[in-house]
N, C-alpha and C positions, 0 to 999 in steps of 0.2 A: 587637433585636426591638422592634416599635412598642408591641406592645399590653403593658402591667401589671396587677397584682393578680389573677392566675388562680392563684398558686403556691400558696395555700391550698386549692387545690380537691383533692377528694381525688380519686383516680380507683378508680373501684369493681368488682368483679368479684364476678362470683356463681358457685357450683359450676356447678350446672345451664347453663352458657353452653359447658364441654367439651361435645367433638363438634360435628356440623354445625349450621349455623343456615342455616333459609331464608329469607332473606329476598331474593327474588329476582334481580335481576341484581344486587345489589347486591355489591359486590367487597372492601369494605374500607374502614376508615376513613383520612382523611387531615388533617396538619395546615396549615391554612390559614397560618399564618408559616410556617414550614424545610422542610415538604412531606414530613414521614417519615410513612410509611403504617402501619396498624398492624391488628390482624385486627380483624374486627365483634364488638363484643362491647359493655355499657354502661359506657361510658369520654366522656368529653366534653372531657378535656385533655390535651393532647401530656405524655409524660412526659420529653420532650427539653427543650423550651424553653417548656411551660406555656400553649401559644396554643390555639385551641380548633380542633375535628374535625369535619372532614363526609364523608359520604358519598362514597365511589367506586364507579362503575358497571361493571362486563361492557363497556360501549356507550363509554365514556372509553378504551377502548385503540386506537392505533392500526389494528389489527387487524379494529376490531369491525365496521366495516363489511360485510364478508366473510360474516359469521355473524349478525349482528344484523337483523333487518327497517328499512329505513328508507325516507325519501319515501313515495311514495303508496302502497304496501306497510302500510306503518306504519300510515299515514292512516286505510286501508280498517279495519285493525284496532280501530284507538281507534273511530271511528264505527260499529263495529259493536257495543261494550261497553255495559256497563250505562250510566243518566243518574245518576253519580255519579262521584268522583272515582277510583275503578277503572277505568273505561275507560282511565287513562293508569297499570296498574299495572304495564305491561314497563318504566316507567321510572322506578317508583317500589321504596322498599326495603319488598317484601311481594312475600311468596309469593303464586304466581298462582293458586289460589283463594281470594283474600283476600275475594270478593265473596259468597261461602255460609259464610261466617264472621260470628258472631252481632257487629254494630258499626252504628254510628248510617248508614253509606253516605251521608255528606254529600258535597256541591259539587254542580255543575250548576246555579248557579244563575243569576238572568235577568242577560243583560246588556244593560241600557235603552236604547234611544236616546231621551236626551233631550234632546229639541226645545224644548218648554216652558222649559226651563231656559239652552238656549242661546241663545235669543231673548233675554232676560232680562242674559245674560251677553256679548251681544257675538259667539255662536259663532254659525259658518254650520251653517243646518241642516243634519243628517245628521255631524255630527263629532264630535257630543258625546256619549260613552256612560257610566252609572252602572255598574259593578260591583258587584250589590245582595246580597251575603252575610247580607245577613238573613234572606234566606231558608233558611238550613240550620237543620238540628234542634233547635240551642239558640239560632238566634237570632241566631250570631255566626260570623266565619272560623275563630274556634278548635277548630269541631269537628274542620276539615278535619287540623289540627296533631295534634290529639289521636288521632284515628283513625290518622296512624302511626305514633306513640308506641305507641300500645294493641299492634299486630301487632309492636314491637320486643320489649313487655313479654312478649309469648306467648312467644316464642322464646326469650328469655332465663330463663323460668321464675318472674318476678315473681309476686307474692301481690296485693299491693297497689300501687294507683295513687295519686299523688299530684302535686304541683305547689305552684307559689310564684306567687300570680295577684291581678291590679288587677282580677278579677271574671269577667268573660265567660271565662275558662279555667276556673275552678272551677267553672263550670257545666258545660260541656263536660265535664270528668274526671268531674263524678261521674253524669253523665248512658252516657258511655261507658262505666266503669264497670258501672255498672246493669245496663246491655244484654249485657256480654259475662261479668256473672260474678263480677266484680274484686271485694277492698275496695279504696273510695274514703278518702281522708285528704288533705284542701288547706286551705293555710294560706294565708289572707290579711291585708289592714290591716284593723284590725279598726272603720276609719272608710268603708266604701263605703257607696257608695250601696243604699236599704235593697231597692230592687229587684234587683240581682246578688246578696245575701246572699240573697233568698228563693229566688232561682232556683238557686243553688248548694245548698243545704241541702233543699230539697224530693226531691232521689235519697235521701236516706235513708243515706250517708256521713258521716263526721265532717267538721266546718266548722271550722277552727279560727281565731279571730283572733287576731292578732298585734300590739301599741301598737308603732309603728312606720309609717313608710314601707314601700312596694313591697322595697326598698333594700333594708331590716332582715328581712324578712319572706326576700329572699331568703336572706341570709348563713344564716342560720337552718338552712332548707333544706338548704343546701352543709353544716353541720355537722352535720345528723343525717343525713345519707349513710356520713358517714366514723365514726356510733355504730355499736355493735351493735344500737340498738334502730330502728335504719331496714333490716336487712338483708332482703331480700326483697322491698324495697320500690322502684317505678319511678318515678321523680321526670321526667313526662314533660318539662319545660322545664329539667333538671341533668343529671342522667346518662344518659335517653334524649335530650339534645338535638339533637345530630345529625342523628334519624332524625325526630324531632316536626317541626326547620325544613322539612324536604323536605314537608311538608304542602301550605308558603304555594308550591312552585312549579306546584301547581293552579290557582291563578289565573294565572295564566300562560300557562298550557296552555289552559287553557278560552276567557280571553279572545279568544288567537287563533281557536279553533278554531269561536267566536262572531263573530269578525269577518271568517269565509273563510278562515280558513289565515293570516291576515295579521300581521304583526305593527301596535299604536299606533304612531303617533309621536309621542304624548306622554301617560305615565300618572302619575298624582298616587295615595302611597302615604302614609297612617299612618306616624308611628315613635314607637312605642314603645320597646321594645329593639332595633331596628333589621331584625331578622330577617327579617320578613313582606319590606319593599322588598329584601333582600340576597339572595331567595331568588324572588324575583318575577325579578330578574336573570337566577338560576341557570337560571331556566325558560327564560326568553327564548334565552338562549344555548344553552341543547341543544336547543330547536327548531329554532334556524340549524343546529347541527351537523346532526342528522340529517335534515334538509332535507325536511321539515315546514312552514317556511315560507322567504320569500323573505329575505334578508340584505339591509337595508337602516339604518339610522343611527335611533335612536329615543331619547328625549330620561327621563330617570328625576326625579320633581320628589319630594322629603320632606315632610310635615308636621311642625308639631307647634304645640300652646298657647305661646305667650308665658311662659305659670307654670310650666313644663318644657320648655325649649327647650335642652339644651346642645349637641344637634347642626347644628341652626340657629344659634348664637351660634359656632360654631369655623365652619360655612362662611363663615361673612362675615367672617368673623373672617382667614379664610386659614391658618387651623390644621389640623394633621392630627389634635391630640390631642383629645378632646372632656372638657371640664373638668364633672364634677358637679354638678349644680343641689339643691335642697332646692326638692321640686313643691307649688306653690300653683297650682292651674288647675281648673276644677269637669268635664274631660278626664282624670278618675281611669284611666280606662282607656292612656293615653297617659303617665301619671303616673310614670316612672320615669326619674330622675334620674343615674344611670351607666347608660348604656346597654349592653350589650357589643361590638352591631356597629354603634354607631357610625363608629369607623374606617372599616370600611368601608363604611358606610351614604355617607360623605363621599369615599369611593375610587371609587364608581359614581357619583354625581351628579357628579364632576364629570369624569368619564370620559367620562359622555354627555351632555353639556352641559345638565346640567338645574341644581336649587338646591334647597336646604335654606330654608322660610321658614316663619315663624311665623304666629300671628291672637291676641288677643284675645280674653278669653272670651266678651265679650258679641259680637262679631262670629263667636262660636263657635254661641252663639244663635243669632244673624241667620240663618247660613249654614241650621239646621236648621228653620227656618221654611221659607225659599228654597226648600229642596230637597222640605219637603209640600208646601205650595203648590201648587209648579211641576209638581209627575212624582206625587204621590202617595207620596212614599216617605219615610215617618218616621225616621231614622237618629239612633244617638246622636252624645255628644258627639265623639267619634271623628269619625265620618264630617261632622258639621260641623263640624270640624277642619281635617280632607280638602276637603273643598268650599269652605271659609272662604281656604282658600290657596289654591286655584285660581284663585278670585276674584278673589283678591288678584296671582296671579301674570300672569294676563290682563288684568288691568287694567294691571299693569307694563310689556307688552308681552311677559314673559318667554315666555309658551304664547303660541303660534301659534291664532289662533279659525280659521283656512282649513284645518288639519289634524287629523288623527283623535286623541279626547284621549279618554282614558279618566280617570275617578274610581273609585276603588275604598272602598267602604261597607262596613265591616266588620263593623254589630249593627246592633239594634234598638233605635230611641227608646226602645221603652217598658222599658228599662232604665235608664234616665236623665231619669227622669218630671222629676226634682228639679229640673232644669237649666231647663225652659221653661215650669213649673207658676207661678212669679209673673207670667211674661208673659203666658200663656194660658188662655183661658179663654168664659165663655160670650157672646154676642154681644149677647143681651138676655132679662129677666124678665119676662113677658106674665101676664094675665091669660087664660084660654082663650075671645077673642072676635078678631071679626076689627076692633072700633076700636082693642084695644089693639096690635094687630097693625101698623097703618096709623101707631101713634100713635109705636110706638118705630120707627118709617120703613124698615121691612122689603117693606113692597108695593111 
């Protein structure tokens, strides 16, 4: 077995989870190393060989074509649903009224063509699209995660909601939270940036910090699962994670269904824990299945900082194991130095001939200038992250600028003020007349 250090994990089970659970086509979970399936319930580690679990669909059996809606059948369906990440909930794990269920109804959000920026960049007009998730509720993709954690947590009969978060999550929990009911309780490094602490703490949940790393912050987490003083409690990225990843394969969904039914041929993904790119996959692939879009070869590219790179340092590397880093990068949000699905973060890249590469923090900067400038669109350190490699990777020759590339943005600058406040700032101090106007050379 490739992957280590999951056999500490505990696997959790609550009364309340006997009996049926709806969670819509959803069939069961499964383990990603030996493939022993095992009933839905909040469990996130094989009890056979300790790898981790995802989702199995109704729509995954041979069979389901027979029974299931698919091609333009389907099509018609999602484009007749709500402008949220429900429209795609026959393929997600949620009961099909999930949409009159009291939750934040994140996704749908713009997907850019930017022109501006591909001028700039060397891309032929019309090929180069933003993925701008800052548009969701809290500002970040993690609402999208969090909303199916939340509908796993109903089922299973949780009290409380929780998580182990580099920021933009802890907003999201305790904002979903709010909305549907819950107590909220998230633990992070008790060093972020002072804008994600406001915005987490302002739902009115407990905030708790952690001295520590991402890293430490998690371990933590995994051991008050397996106290009695966490019981009842939904740890949406530990014990519901399973169901939380299946969040990121709305981008996926959406993108295509923003680009005509199409699939990119080439998209540039954030890795933090690797998830969001492993699960952007997942999407793409049962698009082809259900034939949704066209089956043609498309290209998967990683990011990550320089000061947390270990997924990037094993691809070049020609490793399959991805060796731990201790994160120095002002990409707090990317900030997590054992990744989980690394492995496979590094099993899809280079299955579809993409790369794992890095950037610099100050070319982290650059990137998040570039991308206001260019398009209007403020992104934090993430996304000029994201963009910072693109750059980087087009300038290599690696992305093709003649083909359709997507960038995916996953928050809001103005969560990461700290990052571009010493470079930025006011243009010039006047006097209110029009010589002084003239004089600092504004006319």
């Amino acid at each position: 077995m490739r992957r280590k250090g999951l056999a500490s994990m505990a696997v959790q089970t609550v009364a309340s989870t006997t009996g049926t659970v709806d969670l819509g086509p959803a069939s069961g979970l499964s383990c990603r190393e030996c493939g022993e399936v095992f009933a839905l319930g909040p469990i996130f580690a094989c009890e056979l060989c300790f790898g981790p679990l995802e989702v199995k669909y109704a729509y995954d059996l041979p069979s389901a074509t027979a029974t299931f809606p698919t091609g333009s059948a389907l099509r018609k369906q999602i484009e007749n649903g709500p402008a949220s990440i429900w429209r795609y909930a026959p393929l997600l794990p949620v009961p099909a009224d999930v949409a009159t269920k009291p939750n934040l109804n994140p996704g749908w959000t713009k997907l850019v063509q930017a022109d501006n920026l591909a001028r700039e960049l060397g891309v032929e007009r019309g090929r180069l699209f933003v993925k701008d998730d800052s548009g969701n509720p809290t500002h970040s993709f993690k609402d999208r995660v969090v909303a199916q954690a939340l509908e796993a947590a109903r089922a299973f009969g949780f009290t409380t909601l929780s998580c182990s978060s580099t920021g933009n999550l802890a907003g999201a929990v305790g904002a979903a939270a709010a909305r549907a009911g819950f107590r909220s309780c998230v633990f992070i490094p008790h060093d972020l940036e002072q804008g994600k602490i406001v915005m987490a703490a302002v739902y009115g949940g407990e905030l708790v910090g952690i001295e520590g790393t991402y890293d430490d912050v998690n371990r933590f987490c995994s051991e008050l699962i397996g106290d009695p003083a966490g019981e009842g409690w939904g740890f949406v990225n530990v014990n519901l994670r399973p169901y939380y990843g299946e969040g990121s394969k709305t981008l996926a969904y959406e993108i295509c269904e923003q680009l005509g039914w199409q699939l990119p041929d080439q998209i540039v993904i954030p890795i933090a824990s690797g998830s969001q790119l492993t699960k952007i996959d997942k999407g793409l692939q049962e698009l082809i299945k259900l034939g949704l879009v066209e089956d043609k070869p498309y290209k998967i590219f990683g990011a990550q900082a320089e000061g947390c790179s270990p997924v990037s340092a094993a691809f070049k590397a020609g490793h399959d194991v991805v060796r731990p880093q201790k994160p120095d990068t002002i990409a707090k949000s990317l900030a997590i130095g054992n990744p989980a699905d690394g492995p496979y973060v590094l099993d899809i890249c280079r299955r579809t001939g993409g790369a794992v590469e890095d950037v610099t923090d100050e070319q982290i900067v650059d990137a998040i200038k570039l991308l206001a400038r260019t398009e209007g669109i403020f992104t934090e350190t993430a996304g000029g992250t994201t963009l910072g490699v693109a750059k980087k990777l087009i300038e290599a020759g690696a992305i093709d600028p003649s083909l359709t590339t997507v960038v995916v943005n996953t928050g809001d600058g103005l969560k990461t003020l700290d990052a571009v406040a010493p470079t930025t700032g006011m243009t010039a101090v006047i006097s209110p007349n029009l010589d002084s106007f003239r004089e600092a050379g504004l006319a």
